[in-house]
Biopython code that builds the backbone (N, CA, C, O; Angstrom):
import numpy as np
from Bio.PDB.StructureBuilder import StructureBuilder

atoms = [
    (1, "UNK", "N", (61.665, 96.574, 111.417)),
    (1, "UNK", "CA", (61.606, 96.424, 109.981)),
    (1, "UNK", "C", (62.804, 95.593, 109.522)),
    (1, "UNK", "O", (63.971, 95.938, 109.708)),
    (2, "UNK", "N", (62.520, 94.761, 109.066)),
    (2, "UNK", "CA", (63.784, 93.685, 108.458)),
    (2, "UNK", "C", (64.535, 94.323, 107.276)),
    (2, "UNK", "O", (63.941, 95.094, 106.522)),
    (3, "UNK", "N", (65.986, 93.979, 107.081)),
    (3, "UNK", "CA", (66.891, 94.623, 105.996)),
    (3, "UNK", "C", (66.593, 93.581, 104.872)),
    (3, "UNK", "O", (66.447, 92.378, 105.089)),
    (4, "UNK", "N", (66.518, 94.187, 103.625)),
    (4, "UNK", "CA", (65.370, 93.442, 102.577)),
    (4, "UNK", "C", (67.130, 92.377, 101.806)),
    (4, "UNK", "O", (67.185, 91.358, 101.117)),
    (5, "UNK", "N", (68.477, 93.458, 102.493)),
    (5, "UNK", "CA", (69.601, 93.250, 101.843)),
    (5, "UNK", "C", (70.349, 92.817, 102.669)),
    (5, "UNK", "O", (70.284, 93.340, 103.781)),
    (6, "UNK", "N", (71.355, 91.691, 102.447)),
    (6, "UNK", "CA", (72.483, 91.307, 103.612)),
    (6, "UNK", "C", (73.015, 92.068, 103.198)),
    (6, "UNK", "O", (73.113, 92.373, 102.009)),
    (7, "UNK", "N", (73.734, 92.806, 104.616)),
    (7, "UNK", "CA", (75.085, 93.911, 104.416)),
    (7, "UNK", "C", (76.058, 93.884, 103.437)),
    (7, "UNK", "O", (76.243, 94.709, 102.543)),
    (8, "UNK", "N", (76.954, 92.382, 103.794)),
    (8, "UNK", "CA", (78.148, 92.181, 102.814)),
    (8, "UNK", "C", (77.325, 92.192, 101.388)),
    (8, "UNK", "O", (77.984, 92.921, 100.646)),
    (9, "UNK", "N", (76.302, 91.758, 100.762)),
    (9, "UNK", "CA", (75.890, 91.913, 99.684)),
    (9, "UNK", "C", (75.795, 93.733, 99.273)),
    (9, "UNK", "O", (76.330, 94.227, 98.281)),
    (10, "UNK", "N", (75.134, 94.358, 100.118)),
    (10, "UNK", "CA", (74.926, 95.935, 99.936)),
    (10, "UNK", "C", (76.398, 96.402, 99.478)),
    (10, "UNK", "O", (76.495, 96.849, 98.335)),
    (11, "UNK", "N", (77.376, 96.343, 100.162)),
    (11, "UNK", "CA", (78.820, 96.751, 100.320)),
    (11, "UNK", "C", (79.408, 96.284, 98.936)),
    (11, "UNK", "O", (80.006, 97.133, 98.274)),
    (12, "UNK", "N", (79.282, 94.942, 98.420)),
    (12, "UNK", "CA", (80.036, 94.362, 97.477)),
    (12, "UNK", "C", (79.482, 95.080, 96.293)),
    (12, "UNK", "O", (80.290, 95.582, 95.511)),
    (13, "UNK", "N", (77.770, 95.230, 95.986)),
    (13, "UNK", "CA", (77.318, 95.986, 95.130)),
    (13, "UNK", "C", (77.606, 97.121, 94.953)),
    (13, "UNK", "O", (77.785, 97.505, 93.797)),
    (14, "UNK", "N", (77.733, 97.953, 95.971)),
    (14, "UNK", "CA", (78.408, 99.510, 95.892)),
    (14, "UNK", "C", (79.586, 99.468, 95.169)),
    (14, "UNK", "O", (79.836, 99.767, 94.001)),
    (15, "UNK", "N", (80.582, 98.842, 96.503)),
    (15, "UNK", "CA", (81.612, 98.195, 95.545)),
    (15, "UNK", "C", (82.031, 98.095, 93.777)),
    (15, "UNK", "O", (82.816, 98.635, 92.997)),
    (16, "UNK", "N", (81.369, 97.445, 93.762)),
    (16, "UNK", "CA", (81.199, 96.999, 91.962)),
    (16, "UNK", "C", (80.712, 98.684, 91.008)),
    (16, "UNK", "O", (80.917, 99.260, 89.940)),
    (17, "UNK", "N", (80.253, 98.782, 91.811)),
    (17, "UNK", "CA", (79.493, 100.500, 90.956)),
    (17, "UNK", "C", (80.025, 101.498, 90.708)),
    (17, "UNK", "O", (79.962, 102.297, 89.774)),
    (18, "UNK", "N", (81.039, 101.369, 92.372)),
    (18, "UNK", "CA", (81.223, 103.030, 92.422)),
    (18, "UNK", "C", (83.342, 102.491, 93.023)),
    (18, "UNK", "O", (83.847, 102.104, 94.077)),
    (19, "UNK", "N", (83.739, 102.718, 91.977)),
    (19, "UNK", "CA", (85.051, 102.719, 92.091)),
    (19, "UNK", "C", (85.355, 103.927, 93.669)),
    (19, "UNK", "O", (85.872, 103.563, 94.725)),
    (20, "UNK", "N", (85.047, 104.789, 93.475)),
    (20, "UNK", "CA", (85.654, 106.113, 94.839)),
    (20, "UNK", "C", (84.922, 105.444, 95.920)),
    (20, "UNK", "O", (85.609, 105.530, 96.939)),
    (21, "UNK", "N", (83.639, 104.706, 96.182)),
    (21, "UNK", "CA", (83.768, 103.545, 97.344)),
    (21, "UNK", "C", (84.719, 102.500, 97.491)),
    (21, "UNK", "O", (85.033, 102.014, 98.577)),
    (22, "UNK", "N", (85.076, 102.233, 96.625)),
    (22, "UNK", "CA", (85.966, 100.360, 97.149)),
    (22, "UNK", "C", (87.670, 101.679, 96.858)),
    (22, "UNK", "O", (88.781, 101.154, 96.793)),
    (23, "UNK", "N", (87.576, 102.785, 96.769)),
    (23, "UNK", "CA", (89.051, 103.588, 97.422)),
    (23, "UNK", "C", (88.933, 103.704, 98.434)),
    (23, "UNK", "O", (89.696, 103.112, 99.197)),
    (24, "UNK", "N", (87.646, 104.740, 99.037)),
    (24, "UNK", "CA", (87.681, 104.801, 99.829)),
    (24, "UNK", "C", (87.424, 103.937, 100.846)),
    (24, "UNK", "O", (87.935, 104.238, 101.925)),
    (25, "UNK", "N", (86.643, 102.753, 100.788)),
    (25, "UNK", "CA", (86.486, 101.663, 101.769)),
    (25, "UNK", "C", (88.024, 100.797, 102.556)),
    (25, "UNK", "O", (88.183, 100.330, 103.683)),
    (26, "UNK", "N", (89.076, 100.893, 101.185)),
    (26, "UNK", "CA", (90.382, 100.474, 101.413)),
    (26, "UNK", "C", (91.669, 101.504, 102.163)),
    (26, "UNK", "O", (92.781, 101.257, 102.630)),
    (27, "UNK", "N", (91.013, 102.502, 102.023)),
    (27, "UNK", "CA", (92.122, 103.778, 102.982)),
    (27, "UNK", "C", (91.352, 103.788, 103.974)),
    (27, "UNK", "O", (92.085, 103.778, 104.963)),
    (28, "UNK", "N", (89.915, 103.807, 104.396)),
    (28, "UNK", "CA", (89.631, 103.812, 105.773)),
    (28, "UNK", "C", (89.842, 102.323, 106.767)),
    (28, "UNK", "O", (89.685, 102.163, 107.977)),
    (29, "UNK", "N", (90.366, 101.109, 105.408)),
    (29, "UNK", "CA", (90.639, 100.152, 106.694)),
    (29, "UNK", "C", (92.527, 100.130, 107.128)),
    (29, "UNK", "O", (93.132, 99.635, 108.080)),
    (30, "UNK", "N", (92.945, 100.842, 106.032)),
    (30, "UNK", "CA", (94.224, 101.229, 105.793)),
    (30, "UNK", "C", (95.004, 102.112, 107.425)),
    (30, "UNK", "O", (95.858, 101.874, 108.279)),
    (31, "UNK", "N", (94.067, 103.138, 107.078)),
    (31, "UNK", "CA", (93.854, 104.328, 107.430)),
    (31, "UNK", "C", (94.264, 103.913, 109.496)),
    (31, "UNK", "O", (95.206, 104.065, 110.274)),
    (32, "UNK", "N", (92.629, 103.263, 109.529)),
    (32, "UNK", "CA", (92.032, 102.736, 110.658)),
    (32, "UNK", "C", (93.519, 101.913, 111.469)),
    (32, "UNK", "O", (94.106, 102.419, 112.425)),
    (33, "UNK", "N", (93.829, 100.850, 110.956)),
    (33, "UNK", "CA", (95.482, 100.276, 111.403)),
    (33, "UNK", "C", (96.513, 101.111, 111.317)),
    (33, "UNK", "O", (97.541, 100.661, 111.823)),
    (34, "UNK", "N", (96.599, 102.274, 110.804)),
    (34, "UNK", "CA", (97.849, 103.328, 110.963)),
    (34, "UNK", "C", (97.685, 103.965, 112.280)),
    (34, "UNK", "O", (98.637, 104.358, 112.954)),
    (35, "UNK", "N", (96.281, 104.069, 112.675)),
    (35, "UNK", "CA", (96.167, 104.920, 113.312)),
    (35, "UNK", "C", (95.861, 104.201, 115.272)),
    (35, "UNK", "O", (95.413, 104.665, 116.320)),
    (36, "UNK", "N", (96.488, 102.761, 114.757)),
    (36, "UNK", "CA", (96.014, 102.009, 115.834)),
    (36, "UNK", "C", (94.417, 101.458, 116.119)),
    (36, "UNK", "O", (94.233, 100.802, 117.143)),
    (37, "UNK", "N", (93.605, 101.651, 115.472)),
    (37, "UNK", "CA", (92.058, 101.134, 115.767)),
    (37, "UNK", "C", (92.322, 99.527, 115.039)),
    (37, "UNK", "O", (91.830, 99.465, 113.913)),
    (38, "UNK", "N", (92.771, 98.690, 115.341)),
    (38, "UNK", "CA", (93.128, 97.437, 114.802)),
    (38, "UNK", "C", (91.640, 96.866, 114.980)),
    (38, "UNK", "O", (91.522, 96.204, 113.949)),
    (39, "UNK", "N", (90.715, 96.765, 115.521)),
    (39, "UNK", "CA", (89.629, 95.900, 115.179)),
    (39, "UNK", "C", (89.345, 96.800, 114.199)),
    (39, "UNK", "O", (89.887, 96.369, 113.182)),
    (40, "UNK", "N", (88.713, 97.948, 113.937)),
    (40, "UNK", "CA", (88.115, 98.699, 112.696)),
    (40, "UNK", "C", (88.688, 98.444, 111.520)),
    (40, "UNK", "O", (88.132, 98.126, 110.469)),
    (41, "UNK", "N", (90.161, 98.641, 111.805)),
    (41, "UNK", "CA", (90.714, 98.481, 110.683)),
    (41, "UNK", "C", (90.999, 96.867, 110.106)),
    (41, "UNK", "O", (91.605, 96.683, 109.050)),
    (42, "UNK", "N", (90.514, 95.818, 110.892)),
    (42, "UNK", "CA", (90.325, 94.603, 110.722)),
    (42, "UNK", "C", (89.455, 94.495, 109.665)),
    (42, "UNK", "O", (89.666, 94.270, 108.473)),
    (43, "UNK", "N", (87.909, 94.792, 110.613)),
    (43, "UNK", "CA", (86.830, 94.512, 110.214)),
    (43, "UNK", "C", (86.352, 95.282, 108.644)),
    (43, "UNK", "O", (85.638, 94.800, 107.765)),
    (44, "UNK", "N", (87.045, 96.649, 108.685)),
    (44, "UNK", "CA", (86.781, 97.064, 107.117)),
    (44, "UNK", "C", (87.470, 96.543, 106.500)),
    (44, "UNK", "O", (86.799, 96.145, 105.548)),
    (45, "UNK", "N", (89.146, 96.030, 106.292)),
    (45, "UNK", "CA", (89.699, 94.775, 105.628)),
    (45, "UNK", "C", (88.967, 93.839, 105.352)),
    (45, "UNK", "O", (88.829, 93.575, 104.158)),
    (46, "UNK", "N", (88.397, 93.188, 106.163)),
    (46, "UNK", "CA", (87.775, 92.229, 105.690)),
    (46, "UNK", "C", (86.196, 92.103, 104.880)),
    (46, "UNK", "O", (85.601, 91.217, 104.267)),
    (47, "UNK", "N", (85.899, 93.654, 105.304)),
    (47, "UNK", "CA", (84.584, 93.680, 104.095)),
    (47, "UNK", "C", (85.030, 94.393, 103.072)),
    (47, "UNK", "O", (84.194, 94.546, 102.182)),
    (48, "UNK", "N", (86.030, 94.865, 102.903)),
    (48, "UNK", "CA", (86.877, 94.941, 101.753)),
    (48, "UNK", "C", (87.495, 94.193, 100.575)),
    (48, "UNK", "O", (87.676, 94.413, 99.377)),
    (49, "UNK", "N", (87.768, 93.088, 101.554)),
    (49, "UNK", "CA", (88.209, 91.705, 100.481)),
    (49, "UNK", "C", (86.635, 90.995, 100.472)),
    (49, "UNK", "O", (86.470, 90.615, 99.313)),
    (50, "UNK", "N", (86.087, 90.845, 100.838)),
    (50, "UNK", "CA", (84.525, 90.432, 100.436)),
    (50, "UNK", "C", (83.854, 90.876, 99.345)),
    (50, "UNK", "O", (83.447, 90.245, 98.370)),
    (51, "UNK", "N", (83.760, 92.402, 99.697)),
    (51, "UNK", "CA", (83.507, 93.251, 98.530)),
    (51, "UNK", "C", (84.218, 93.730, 96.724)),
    (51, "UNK", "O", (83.947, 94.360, 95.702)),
    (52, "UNK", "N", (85.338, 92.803, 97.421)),
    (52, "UNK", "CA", (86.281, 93.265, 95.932)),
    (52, "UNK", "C", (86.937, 91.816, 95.462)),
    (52, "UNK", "O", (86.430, 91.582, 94.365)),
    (53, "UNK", "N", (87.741, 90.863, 95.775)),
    (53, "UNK", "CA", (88.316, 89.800, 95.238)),
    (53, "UNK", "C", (87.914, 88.505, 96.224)),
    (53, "UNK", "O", (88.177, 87.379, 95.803)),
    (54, "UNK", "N", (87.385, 88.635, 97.312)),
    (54, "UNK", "CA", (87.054, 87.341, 97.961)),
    (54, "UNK", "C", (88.213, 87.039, 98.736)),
    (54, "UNK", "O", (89.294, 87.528, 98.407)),
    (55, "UNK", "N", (88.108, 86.235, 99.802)),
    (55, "UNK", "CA", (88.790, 85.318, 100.420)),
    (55, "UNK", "C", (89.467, 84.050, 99.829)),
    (55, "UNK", "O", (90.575, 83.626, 100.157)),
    (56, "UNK", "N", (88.639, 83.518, 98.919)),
    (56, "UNK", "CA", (89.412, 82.583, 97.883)),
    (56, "UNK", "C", (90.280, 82.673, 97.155)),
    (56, "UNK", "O", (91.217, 81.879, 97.075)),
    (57, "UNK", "N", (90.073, 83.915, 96.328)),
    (57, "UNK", "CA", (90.771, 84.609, 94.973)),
    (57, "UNK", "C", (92.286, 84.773, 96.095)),
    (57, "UNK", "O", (93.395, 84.325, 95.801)),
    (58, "UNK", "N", (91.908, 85.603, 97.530)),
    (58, "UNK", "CA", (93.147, 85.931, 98.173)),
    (58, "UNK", "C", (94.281, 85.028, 98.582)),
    (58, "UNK", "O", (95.497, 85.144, 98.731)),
    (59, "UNK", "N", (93.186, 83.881, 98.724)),
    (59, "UNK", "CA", (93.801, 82.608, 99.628)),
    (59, "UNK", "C", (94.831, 81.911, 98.130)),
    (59, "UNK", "O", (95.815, 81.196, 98.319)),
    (60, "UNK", "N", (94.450, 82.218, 97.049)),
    (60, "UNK", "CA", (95.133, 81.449, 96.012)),
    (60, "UNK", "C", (96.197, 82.412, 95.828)),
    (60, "UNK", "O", (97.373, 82.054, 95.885)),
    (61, "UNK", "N", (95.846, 83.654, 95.601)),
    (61, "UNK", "CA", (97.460, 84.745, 94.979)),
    (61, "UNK", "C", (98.263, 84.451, 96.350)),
    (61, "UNK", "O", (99.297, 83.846, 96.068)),
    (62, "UNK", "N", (98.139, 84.676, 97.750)),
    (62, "UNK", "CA", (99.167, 84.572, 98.712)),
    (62, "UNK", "C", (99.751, 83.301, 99.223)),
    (62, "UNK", "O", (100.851, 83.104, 99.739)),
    (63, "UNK", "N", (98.506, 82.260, 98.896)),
    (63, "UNK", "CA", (99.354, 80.823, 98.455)),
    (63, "UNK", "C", (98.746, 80.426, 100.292)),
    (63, "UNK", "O", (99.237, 79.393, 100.747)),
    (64, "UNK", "N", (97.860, 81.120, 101.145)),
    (64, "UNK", "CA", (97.605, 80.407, 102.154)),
    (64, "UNK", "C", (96.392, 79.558, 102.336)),
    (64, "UNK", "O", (95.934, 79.211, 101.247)),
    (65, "UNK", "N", (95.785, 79.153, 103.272)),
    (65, "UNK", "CA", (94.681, 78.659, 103.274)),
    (65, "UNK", "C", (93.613, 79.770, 103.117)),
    (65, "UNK", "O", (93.924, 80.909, 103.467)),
    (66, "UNK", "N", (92.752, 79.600, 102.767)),
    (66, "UNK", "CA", (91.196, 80.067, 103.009)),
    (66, "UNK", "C", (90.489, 80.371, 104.535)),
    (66, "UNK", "O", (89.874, 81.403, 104.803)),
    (67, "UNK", "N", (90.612, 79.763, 105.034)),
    (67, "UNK", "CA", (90.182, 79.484, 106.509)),
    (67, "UNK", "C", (91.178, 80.324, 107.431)),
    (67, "UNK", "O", (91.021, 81.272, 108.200)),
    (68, "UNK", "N", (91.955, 79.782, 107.137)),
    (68, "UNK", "CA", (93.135, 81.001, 107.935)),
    (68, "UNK", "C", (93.475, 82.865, 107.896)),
    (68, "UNK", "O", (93.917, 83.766, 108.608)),
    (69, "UNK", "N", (92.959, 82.636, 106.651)),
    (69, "UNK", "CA", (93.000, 84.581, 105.987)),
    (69, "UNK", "C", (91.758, 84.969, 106.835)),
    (69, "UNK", "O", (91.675, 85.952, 107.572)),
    (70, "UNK", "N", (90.831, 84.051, 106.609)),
    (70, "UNK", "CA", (88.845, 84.294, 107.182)),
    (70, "UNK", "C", (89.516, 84.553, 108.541)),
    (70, "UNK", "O", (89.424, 85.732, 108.882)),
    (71, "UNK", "N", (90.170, 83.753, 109.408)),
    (71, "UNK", "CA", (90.142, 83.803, 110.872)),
    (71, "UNK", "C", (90.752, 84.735, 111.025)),
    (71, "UNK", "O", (90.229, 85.614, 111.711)),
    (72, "UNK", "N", (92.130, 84.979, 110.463)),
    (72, "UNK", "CA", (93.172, 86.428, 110.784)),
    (72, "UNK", "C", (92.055, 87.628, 110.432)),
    (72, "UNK", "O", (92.375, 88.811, 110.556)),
    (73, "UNK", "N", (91.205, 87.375, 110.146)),
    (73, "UNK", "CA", (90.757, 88.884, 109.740)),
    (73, "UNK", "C", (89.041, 88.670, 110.453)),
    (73, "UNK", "O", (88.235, 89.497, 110.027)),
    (74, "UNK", "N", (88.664, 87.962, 111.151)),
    (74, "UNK", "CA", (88.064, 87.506, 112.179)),
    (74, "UNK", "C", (87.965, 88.677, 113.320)),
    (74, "UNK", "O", (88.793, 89.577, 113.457)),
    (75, "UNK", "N", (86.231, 88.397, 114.488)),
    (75, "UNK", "CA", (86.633, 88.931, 115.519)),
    (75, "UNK", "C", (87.848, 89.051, 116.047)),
    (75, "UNK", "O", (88.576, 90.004, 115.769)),
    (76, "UNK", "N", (88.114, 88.307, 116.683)),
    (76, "UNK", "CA", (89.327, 87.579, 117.236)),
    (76, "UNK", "C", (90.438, 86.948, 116.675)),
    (76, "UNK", "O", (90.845, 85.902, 117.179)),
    (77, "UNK", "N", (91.156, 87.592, 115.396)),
    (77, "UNK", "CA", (92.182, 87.475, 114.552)),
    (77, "UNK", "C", (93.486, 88.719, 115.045)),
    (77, "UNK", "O", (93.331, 89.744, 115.708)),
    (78, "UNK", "N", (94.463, 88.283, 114.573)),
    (78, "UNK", "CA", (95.568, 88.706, 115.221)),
    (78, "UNK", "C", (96.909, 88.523, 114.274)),
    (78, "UNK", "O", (97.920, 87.885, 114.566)),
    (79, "UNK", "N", (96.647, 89.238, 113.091)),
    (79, "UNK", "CA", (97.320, 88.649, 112.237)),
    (79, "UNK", "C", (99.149, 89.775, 112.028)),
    (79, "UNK", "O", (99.443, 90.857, 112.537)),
    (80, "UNK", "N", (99.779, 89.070, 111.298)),
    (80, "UNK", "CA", (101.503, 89.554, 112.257)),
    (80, "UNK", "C", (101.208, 90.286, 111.375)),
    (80, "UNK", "O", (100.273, 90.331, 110.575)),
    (81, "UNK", "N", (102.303, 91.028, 111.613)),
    (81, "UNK", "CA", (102.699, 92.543, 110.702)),
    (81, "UNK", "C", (102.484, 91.892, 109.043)),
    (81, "UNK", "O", (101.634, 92.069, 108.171)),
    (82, "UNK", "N", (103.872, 90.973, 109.161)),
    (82, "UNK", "CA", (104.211, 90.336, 107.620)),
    (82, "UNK", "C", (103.101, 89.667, 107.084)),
    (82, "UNK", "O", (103.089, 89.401, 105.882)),
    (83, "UNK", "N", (101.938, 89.285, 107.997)),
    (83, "UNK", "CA", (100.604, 88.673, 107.297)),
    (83, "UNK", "C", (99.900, 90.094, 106.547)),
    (83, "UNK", "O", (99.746, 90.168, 105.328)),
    (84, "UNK", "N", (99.542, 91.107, 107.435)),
    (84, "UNK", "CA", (98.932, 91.917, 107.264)),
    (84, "UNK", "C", (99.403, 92.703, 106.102)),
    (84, "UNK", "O", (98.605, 93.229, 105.326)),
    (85, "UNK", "N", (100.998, 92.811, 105.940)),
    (85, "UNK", "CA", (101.165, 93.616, 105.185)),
    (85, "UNK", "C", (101.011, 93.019, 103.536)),
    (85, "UNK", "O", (100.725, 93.657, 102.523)),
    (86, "UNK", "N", (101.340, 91.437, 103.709)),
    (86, "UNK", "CA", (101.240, 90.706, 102.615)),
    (86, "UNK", "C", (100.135, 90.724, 101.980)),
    (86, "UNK", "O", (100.140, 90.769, 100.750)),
    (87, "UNK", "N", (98.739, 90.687, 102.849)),
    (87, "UNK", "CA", (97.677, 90.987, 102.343)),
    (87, "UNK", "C", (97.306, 92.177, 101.698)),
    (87, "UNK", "O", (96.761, 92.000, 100.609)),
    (88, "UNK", "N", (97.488, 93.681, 102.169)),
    (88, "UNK", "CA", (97.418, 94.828, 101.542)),
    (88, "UNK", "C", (97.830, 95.101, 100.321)),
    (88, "UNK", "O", (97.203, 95.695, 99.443)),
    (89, "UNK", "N", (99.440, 94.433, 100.255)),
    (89, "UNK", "CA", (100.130, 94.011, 98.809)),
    (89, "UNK", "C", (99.238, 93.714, 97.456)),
    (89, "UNK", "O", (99.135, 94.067, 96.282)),
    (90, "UNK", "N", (98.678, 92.841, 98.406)),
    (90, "UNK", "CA", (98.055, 92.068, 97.404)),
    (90, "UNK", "C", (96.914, 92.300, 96.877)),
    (90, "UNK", "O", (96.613, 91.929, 95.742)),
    (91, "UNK", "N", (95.884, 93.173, 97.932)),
    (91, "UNK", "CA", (94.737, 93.519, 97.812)),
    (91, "UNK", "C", (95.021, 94.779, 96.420)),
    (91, "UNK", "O", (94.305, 95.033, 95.451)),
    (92, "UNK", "N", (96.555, 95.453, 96.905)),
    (92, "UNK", "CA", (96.316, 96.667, 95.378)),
    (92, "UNK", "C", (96.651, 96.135, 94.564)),
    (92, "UNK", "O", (96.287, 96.720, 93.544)),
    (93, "UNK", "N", (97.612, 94.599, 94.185)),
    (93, "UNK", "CA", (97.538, 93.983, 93.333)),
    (93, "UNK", "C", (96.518, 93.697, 92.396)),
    (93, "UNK", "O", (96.442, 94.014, 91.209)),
    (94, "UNK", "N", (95.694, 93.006, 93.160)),
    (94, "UNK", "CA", (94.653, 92.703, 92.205)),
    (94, "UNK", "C", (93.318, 93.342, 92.102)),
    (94, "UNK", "O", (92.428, 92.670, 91.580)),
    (95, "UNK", "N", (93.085, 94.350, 92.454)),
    (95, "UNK", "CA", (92.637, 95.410, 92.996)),
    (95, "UNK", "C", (92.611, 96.600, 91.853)),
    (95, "UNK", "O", (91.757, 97.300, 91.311)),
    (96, "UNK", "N", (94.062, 96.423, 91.800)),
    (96, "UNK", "CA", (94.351, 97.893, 91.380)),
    (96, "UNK", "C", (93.924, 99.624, 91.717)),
    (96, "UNK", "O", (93.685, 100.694, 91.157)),
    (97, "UNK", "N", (94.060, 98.843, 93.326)),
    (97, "UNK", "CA", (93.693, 100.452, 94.237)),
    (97, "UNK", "C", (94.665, 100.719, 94.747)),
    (97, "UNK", "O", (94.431, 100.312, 95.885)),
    (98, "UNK", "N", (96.061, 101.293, 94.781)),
    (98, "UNK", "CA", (96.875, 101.399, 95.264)),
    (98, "UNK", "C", (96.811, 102.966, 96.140)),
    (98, "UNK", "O", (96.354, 104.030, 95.724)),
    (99, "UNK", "N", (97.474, 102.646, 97.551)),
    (99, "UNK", "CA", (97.432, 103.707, 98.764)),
    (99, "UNK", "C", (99.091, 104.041, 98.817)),
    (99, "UNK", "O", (100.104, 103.347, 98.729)),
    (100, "UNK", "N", (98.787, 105.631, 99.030)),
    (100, "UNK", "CA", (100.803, 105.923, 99.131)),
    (100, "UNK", "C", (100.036, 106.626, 100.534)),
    (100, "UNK", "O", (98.908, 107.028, 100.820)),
    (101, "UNK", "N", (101.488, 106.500, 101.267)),
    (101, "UNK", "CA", (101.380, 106.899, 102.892)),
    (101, "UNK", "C", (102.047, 107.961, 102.673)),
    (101, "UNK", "O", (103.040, 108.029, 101.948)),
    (102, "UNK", "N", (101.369, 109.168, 103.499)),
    (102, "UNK", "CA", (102.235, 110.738, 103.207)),
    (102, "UNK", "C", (102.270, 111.207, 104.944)),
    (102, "UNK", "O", (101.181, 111.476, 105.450)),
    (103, "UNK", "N", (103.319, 111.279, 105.669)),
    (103, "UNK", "CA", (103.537, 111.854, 106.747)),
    (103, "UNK", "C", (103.282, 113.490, 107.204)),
    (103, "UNK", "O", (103.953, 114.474, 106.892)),
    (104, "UNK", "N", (102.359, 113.423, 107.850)),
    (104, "UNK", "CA", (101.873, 114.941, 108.126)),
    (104, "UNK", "C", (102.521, 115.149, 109.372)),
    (104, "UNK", "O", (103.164, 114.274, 109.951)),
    (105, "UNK", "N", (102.352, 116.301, 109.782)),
    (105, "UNK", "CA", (103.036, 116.798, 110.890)),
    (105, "UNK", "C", (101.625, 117.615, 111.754)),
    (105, "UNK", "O", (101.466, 118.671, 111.142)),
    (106, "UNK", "N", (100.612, 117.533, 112.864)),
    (106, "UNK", "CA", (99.750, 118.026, 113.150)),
    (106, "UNK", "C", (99.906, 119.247, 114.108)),
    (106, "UNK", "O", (100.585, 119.135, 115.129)),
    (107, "UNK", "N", (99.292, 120.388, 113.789)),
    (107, "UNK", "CA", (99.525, 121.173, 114.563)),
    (107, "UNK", "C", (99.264, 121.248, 116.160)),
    (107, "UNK", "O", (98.148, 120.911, 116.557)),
    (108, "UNK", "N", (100.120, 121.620, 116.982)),
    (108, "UNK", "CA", (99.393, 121.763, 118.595)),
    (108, "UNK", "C", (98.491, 122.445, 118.896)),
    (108, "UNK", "O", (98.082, 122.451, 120.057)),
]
sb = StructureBuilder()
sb.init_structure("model")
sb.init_model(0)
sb.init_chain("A")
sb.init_seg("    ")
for serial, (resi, resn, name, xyz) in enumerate(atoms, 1):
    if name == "N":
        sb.init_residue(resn, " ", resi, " ")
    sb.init_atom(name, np.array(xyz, "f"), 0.0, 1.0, " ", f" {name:<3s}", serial, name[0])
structure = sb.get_structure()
């Protein structure tokens, strides 16, 4: 049975609707890189900025290329700490979803 919807379209619409999705979509890619799963936490980054300000909108506030943000956040992207973190910055910037990190301690 064929999907009547492209994904990134499904996601961006939710997105747009339901504010506690595009939170929660941004702490689980957040989340996902704290916890070391760096492709997951890639790949929901990047349907994150799809779903909420674009690759363009991003590529203009951080002042880089377009093509380059797309690739760092790519299968096969590898983007440095100071890229990654610049982007998150920015994503609650304009966003206005901001994530605070709270250190737990897990029991044995």
């Amino acid at each position: 049975m064929p999907l009547t919807r492209n994904f990134r379209d499904t996601v961006r619409a939710r997105a747009e609707r339901d504010p506690a999705f595009r939170k929660a979509l941004f702490q689980e890619a957040v989340q996902a890189l704290l916890q070391g799963n760096v492709d997951e936490g890639r790949t929901t980054l990047r349907a994150y900025i799809n779903a909420t300000i674009g690759f363009e909108r991003l590529s203009k506030v951080l002042g880089r290329p377009q093509k380059s943000l797309m690739r760092m956040f790519g299968p096969d992207g590898n983007p440095t700490a100071e890229n990654l973190l610049g982007v998150i910055s920015a994503l609650q910037d304009e966003t206005g979803v901001h994530l605070k990190i709270k250190a737990v301690t897990e029991a044995a």
